[in-house]
C-alpha positions in Angstrom: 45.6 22.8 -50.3 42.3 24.8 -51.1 43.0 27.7 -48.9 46.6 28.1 -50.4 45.0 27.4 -53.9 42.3 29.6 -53.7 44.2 32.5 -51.8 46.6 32.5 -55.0 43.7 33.5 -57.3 41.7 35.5 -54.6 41.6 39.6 -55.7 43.2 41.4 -52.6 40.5 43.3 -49.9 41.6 46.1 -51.2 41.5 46.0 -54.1 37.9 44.8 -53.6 37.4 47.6 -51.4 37.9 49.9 -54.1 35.2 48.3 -56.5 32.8 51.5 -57.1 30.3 48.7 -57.1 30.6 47.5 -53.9 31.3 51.5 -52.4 27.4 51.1 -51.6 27.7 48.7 -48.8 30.5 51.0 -47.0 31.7 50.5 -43.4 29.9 47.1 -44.1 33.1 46.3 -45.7 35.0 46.5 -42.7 34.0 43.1 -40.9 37.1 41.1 -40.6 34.9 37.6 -41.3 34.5 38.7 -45.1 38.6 38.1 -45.3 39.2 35.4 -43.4 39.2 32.3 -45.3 37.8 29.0 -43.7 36.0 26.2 -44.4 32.9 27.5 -43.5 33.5 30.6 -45.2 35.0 29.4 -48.5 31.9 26.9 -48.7 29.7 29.3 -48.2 31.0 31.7 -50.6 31.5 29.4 -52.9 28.1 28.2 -53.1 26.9 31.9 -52.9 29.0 32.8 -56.0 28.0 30.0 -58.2 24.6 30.4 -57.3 24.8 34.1 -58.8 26.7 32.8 -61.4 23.3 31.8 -63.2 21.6 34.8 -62.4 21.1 36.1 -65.7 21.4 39.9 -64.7 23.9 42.7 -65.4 24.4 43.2 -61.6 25.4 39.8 -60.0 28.9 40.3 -58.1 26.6 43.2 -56.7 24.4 40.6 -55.1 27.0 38.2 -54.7 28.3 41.0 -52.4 25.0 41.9 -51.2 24.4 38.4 -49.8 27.7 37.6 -48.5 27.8 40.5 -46.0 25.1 39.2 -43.6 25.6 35.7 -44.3 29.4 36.6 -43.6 31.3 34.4 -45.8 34.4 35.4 -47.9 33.4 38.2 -49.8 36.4 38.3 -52.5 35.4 34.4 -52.9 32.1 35.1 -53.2 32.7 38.0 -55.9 34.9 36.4 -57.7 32.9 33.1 -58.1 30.1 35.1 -59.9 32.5 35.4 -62.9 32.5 31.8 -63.7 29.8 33.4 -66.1 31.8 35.8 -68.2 31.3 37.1 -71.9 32.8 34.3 -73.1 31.2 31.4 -71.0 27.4 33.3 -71.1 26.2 32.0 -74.1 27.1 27.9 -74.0 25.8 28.3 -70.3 22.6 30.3 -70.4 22.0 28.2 -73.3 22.4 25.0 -71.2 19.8 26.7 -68.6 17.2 27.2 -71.8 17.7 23.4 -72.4 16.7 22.5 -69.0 13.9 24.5 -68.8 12.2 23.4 -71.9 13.0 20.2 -70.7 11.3 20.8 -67.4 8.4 22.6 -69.0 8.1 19.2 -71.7 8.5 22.4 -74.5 10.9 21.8 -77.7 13.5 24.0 -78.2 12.3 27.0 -80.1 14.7 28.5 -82.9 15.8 32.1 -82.4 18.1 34.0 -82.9 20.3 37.0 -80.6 19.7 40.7 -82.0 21.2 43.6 -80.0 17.6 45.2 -79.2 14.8 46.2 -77.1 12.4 45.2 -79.3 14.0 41.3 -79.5 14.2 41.1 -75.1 10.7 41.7 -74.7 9.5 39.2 -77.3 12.0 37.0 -76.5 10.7 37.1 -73.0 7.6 36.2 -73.8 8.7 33.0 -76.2 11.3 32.0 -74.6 11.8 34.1 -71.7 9.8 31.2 -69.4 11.7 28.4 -69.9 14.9 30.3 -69.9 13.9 31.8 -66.6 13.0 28.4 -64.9 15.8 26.6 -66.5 18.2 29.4 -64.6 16.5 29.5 -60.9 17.3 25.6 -61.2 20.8 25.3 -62.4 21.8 28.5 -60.3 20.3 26.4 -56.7 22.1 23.3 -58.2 25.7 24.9 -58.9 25.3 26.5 -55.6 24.6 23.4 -53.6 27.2 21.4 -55.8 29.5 24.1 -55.3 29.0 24.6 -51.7 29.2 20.7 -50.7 31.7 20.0 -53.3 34.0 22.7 -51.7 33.0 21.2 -48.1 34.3 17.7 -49.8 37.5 19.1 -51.0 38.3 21.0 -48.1 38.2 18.3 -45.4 40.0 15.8 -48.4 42.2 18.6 -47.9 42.7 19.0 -44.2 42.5 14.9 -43.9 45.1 14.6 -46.5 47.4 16.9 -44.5 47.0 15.4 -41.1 47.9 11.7 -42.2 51.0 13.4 -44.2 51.6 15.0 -41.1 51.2 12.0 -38.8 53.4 10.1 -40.9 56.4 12.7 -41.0 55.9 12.3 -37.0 56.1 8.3 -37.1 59.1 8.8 -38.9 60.8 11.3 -37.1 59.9 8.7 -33.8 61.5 5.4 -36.0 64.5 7.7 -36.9 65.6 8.3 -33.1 65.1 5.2 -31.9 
């Protein structure tokens, strides 16, 4: 059920391919492992994706990409993953991150609020910028383990699931002719 599931939603290699993002790793591209989907390899990308996810930088299906080539999981997976964080999921999440950071750190939560400017990233960086920071590297390892074991959980449920099904179909195919 995963790998039918997750093939249905999966972008095509070529159309990934054609990313002007991803032109930069070229030939790289080419490896046949960064299609096929497995277990290990949908795990793995999985995890990989979510774990960029939380990364909170303009460029992460870049090192999504970047990471999944030599560790060679499923690189559409893995891409596609990273956009669990999207314009409209960034705030309530990177939020969530600031929370557990300050909680980390034993801070309160400061008051602030977004302008569109230079100026407001580099103070903001140095009020909040720590907490946000720390409160990101740990939810991005967490999701990423979650997300790779949880996918490793589903995907033998998965393949168990199918094999009884399938053992059963056989015991009654066996009871039918005698």
């Amino acid at each position: 059920m995963p790998k039918k599931m997750i093939k249905r939603f999966l972008p095509s290699h070529e159309s990934i391919k054609e990313q002007k993002a991803l032109k930069v790793f070229g030939t790289l591209l080419h490896d046949a492992n960064l299609w096929h989907l497995n277990r290990k390899s949908a795990c793995g990308a999985f995890g990989l994706g979510l774990f960029f996810a939380f990364w909170p930088v303009p460029f992460q299906m870049w090192l999504s990409a970047a990471c999944a080539i030599p560790l060679r999981v499923n690189l559409p997976l893995s891409v596609a993953t990273v956009w669990i964080t999207n314009p409209f999921t960034m705030p309530p999440i990177f939020y969530g991150a600031y929370l557990v950071g300050v909680s980390v750190l034993g801070q309160p939560p400061q008051e602030f609020t977004f302008q569109l400017s230079w100026d407001w990233v580099v103070q903001s960086l140095e009020t909040i910028g720590p907490a946000f920071l720390l409160g990101c590297g740990i939810c991005a390892i967490a999701a990423g383990l979650l997300g790779y074991f949880g996918m490793n959980l589903l995907w033998r449920y998965s393949v168990n699931k199918a094999w009884k099904k399938r053992q059963q179909r056989n015991l009654n195919r066996m009871t039918h002719r005698l």
